[in-house]
ROBA-428669 format. One record per atom (N, C-alpha, C, CB): x, z, y; residue in one letter. Coordinates in steps of 0.05 Angstrom, whole numbers, padded with zeros to 5 digits, always signed. Glycine has a CB too. Example, Ala and Ser with C-alpha at 12.3 -4.5 7.8 and 13.67 -1.06 7.14 Angstrom:
BEGIN
+00264+00156-00114A
+00246+00156-00090A
+00264+00156-00066A
+00226+00181-00089A
+00257+00142-00045S
+00273+00143-00021S
+00258+00157+00001S
+00282+00114-00012S
This chain:
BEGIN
+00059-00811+01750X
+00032-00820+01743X
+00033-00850+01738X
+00012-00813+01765X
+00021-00856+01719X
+00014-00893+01709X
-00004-00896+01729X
-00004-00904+01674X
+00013-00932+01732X
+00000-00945+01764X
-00038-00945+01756X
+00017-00991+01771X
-00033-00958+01731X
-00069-00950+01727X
-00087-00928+01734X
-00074-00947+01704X
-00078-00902+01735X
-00088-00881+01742X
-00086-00871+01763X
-00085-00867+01731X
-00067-00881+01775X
-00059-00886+01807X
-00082-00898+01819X
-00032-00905+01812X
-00092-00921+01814X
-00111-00945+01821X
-00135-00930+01815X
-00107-00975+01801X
-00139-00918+01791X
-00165-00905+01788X
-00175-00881+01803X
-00166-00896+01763X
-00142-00865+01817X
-00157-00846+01821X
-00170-00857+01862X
-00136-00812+01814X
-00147-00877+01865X
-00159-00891+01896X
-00186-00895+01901X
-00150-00919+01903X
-00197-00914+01868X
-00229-00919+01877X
-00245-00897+01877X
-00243-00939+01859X
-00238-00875+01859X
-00258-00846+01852X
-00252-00839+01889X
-00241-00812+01818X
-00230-00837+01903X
-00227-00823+01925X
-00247-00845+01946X
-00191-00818+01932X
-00247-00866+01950X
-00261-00887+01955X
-00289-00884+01959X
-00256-00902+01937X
-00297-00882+01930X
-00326-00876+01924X
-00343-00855+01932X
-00327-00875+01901X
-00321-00832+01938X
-00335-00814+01949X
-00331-00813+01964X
-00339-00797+01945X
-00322-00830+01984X
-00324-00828+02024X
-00335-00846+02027X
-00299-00829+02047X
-00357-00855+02011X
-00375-00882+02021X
-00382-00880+02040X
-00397-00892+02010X
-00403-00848+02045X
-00417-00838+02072X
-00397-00831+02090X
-00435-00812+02069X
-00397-00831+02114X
-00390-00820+02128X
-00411-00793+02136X
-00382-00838+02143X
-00407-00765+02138X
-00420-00741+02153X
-00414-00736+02162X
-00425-00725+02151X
-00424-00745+02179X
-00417-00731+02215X
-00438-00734+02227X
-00395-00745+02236X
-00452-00699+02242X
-00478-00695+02244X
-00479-00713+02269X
-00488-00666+02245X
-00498-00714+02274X
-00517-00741+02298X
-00532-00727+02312X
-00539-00768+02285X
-00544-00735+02330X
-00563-00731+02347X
-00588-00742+02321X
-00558-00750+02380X
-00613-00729+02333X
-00642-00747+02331X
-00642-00778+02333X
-00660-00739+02355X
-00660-00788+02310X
-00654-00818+02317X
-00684-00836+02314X
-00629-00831+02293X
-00699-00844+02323X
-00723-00862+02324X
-00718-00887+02305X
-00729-00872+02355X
-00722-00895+02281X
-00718-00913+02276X
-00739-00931+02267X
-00702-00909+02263X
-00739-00960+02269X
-00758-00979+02254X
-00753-00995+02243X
-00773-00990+02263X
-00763-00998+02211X
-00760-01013+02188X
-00786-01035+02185X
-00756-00991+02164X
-00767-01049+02168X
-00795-01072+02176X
-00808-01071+02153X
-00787-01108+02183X
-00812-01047+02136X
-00831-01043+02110X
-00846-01018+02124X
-00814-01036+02077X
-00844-01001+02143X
-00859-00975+02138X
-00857-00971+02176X
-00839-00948+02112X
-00886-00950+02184X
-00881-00944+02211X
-00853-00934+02226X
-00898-00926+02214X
-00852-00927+02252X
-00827-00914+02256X
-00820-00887+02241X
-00826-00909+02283X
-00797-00888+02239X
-00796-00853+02227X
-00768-00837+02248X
-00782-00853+02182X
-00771-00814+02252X
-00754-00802+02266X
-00748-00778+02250X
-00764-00797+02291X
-00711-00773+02252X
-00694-00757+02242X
-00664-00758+02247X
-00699-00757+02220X
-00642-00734+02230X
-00631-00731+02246X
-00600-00745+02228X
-00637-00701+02257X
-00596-00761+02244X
-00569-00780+02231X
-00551-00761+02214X
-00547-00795+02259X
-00548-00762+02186X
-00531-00743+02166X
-00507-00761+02161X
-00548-00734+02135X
-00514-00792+02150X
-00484-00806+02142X
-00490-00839+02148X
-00473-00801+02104X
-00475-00844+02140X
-00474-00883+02146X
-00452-00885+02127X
-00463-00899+02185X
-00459-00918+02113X
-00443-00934+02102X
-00436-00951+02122X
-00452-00945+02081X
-00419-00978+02108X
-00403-00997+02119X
-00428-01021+02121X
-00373-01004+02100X
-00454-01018+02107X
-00469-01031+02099X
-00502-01023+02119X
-00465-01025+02068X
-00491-01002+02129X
-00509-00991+02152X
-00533-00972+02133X
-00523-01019+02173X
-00526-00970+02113X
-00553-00953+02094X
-00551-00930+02103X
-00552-00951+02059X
-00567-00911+02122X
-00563-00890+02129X
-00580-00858+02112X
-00569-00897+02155X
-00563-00845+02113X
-00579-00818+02104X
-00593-00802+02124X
-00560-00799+02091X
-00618-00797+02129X
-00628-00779+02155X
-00642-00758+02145X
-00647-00794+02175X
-00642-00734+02149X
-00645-00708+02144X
-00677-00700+02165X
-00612-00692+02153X
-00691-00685+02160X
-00717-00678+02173X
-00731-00701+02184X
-00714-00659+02195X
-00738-00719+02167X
-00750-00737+02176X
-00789-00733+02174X
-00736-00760+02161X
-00793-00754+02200X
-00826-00750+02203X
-00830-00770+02206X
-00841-00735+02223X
-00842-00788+02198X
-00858-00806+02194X
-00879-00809+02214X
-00866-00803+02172X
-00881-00826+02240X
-00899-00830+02257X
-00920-00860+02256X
-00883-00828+02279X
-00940-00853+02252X
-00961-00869+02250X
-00974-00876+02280X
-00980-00856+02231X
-00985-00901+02286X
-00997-00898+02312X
-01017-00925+02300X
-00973-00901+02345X
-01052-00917+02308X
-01073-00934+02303X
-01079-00951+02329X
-01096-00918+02293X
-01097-00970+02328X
-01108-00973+02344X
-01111-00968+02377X
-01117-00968+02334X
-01126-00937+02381X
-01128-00927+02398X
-01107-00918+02415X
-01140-00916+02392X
-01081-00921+02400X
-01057-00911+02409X
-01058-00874+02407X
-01054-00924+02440X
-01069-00871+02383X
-01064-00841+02373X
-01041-00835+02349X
-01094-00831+02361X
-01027-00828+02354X
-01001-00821+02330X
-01008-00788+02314X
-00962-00817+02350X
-01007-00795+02294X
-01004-00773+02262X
-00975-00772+02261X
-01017-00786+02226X
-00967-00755+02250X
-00938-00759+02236X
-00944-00745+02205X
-00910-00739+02256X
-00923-00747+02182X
-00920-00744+02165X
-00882-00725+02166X
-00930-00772+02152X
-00893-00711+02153X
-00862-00699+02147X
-00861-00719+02119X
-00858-00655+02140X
-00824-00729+02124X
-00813-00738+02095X
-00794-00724+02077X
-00801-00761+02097X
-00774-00710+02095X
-00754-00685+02085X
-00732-00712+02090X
-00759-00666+02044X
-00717-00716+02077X
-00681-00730+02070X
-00695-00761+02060X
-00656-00709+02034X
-00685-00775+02069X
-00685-00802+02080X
-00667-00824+02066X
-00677-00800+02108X
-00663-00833+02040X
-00641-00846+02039X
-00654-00884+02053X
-00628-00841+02002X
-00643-00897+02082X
-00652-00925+02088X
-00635-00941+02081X
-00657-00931+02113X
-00641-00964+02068X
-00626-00991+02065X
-00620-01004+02091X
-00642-01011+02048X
-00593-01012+02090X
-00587-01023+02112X
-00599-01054+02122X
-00560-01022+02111X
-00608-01065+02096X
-00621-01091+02104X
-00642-01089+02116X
-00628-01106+02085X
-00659-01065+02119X
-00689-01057+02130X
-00697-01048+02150X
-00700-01042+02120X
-00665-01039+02163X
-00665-01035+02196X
-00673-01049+02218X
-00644-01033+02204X
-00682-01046+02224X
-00703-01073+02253X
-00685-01063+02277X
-00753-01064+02264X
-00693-01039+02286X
-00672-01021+02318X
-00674-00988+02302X
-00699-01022+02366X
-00651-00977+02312X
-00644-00958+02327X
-00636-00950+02344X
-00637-00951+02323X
-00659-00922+02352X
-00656-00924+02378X
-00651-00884+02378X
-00688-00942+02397X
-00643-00867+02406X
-00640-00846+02401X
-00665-00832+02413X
-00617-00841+02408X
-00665-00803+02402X
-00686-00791+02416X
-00688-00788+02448X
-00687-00765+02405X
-00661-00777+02448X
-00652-00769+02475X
-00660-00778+02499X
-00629-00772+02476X
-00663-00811+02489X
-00656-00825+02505X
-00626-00838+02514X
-00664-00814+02518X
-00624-00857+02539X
-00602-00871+02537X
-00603-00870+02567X
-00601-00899+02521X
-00581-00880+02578X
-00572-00887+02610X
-00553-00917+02600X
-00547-00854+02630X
-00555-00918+02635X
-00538-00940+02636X
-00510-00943+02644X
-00548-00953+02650X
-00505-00953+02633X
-00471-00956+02635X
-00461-00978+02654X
-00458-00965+02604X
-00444-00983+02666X
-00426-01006+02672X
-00417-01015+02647X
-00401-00999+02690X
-00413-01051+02654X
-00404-01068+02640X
-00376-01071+02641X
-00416-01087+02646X
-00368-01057+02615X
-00334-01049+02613X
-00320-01082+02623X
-00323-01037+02572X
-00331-01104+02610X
-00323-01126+02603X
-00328-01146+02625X
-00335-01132+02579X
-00344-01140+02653X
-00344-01151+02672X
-00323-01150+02690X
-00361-01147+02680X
-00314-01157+02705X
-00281-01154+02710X
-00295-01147+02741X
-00253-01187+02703X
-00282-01143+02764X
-00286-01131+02790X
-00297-01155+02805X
-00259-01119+02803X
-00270-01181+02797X
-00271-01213+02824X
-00300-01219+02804X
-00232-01251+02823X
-00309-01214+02776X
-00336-01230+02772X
-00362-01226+02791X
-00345-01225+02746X
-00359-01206+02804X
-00391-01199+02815X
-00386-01212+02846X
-00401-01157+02816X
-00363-01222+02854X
-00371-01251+02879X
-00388-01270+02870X
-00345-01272+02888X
């Protein structure tokens, strides 16, 4: 094969593993253009632009009453990410990076 087409076929192989898929848990997320929306982690770039699958759209007024909106498939810009957080929830961990003699 010519090194050129060699080279060409790297970026075509490249290009299409931009995403990573690998299914996720549920994910809460907030963007700083639109309310929270919640769904279920499908892919990620290197750029953090994520793809989320069954997404709902949660609204909350005033009174502290929430609507939701179904959206279906999700493509987010990674510049627009504020937090992600999980449905599940989270626990706490030990601090891998605190060493044993630090907590005298």
């Amino acid at each position: 094969m010519a090194e050129g087409k060699v080279s060409l076929h790297l970026a075509v192989a490249a290009r299409t593993r931009a995403f990573t898929r690998i299914p996720y848990p549920s994910f809460s997320i907030l963007t700083s253009l639109s309310p929270t929306v919640q769904g279920t982690l499908k892919g990620f770039d290197q750029l953090m632009n994520l793809v989320l699958d069954n997404v709902k759209e949660v609204m909350r007024n005033e009174e502290g009453e929430t609507t939701t909106r179904e959206l279906g498939l999700l493509v987010a810009r990674g510049t627009l990410l504020v937090l992600i957080s999980p449905m599940d929830g989270s626990e706490e961990i030990a601090n891998p990076f605190l060493n044993a003699d630090d907590d005298e």
